[in-house]
C-alpha positions as a Python dict, from the first residue, in 0.01 Angstrom:
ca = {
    (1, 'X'): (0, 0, 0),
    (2, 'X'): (-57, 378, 10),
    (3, 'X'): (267, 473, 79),
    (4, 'X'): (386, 207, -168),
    (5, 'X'): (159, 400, -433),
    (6, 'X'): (311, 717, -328),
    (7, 'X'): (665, 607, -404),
    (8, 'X'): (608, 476, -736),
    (9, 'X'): (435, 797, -788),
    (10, 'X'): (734, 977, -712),
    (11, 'X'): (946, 751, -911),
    (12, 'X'): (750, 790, -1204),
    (13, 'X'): (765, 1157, -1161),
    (14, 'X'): (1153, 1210, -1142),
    (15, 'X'): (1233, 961, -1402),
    (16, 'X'): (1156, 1221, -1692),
    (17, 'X'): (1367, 1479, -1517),
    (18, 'X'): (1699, 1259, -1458),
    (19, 'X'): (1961, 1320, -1674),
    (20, 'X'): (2217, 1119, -1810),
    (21, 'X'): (2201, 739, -1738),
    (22, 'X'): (1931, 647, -1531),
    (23, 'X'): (1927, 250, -1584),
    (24, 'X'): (2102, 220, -1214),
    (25, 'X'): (1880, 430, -1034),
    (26, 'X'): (1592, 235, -1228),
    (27, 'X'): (1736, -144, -1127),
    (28, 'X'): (1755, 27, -765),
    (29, 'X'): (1383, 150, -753),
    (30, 'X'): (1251, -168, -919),
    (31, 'X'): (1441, -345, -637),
    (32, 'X'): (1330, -200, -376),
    (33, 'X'): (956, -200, -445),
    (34, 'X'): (1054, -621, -507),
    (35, 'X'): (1182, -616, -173),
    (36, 'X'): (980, -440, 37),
    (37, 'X'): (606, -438, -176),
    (38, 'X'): (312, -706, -276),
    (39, 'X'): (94, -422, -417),
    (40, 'X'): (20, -555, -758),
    (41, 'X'): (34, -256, -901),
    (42, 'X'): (367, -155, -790),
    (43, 'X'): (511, -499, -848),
    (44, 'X'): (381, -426, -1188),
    (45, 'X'): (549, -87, -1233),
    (46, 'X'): (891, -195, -1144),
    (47, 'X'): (858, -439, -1402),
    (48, 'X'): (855, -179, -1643),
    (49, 'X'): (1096, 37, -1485),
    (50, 'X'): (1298, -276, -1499),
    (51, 'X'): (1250, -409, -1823),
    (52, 'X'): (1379, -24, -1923),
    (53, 'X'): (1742, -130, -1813),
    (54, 'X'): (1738, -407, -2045),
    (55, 'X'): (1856, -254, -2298),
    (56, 'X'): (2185, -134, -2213),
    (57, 'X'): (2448, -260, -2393),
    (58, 'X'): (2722, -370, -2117),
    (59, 'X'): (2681, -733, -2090),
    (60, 'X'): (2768, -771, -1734),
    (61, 'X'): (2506, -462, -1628),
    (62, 'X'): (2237, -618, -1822),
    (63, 'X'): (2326, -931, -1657),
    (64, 'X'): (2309, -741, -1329),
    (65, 'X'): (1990, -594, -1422),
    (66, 'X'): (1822, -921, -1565),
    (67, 'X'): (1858, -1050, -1195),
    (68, 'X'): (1580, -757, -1083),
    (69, 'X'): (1381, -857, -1357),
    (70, 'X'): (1407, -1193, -1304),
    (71, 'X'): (1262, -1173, -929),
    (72, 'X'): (1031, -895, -1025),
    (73, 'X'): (863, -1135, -1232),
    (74, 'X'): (888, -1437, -987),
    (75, 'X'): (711, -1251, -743),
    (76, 'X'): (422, -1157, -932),
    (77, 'X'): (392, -1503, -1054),
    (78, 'X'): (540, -1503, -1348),
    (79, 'X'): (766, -1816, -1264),
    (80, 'X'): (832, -2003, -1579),
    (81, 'X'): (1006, -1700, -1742),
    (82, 'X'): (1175, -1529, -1376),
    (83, 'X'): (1335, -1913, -1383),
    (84, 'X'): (1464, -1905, -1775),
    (85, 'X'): (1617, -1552, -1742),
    (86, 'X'): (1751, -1660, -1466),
    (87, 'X'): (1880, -1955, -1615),
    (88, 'X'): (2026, -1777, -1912),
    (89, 'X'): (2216, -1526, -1640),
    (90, 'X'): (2379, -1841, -1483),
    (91, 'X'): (2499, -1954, -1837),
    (92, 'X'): (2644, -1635, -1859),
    (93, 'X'): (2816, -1604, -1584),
    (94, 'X'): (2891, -1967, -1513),
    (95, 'X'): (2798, -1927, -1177),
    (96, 'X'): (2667, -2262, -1113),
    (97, 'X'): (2744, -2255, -706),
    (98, 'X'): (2659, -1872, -643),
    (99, 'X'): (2380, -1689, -570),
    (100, 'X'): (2211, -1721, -903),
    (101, 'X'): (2264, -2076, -870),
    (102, 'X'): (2063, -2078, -458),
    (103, 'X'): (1775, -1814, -597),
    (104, 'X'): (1698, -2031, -904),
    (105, 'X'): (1646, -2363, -693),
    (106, 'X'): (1447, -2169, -454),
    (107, 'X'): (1213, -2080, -817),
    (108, 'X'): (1205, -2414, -894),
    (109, 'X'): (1112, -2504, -531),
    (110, 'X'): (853, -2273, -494),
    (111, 'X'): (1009, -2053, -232),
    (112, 'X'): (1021, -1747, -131),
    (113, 'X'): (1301, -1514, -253),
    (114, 'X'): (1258, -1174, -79),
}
């Protein structure tokens, strides 16, 4: 968990000095501390980081970026709404066979996604 700590330290540190748009390199950090972190904390932090990205205006990037979310918030137990974002990115998309489709039966079974 340390150096878990120390790269969301980092993060959180270079955000401020990034410029121009930084909602990719946030979706990336937030997915990496989903895939390789179960510090709390962290979890918690790339949630935010995550929930940043929300806002941008392309509907296929938000889309994109709703996915991170999504599992970000399945992880740290937040299942009821990781499942109805998730849902609403399938409506989008209409990707009822895909990979949206197999990671929100997994939520709804209970398993593990990362």
């Amino acid at each position: 968990t340390k150096e878990w700590s120390e790269y969301v330290k980092s993060v959180e540190a270079y955000i401020p000095t990034y410029n121009g748009d930084v909602n990719m390199w946030l979706n990336s950090y937030a997915n990496t501390v989903f895939r390789g972190c179960d510090y709390i904390v962290c979890l918690d932090t790339a949630i935010g980081w995550s929930k940043k990205t929300l806002a941008v205006e392309d509907m296929q990037y938000r889309m994109y970026f709703s996915s991170t979310y999504s599992k970000l918030l399945y992880k740290t137990g937040r299942k009821e709404e990781a499942i109805s974002i998730l849902q609403e990115i399938i409506n989008y998309t209409k990707d009822k066979n895909g990979n949206y489709a197999i990671q929100l039966a997994k939520m709804k079974n209970g398993e593990k996604i990362w």
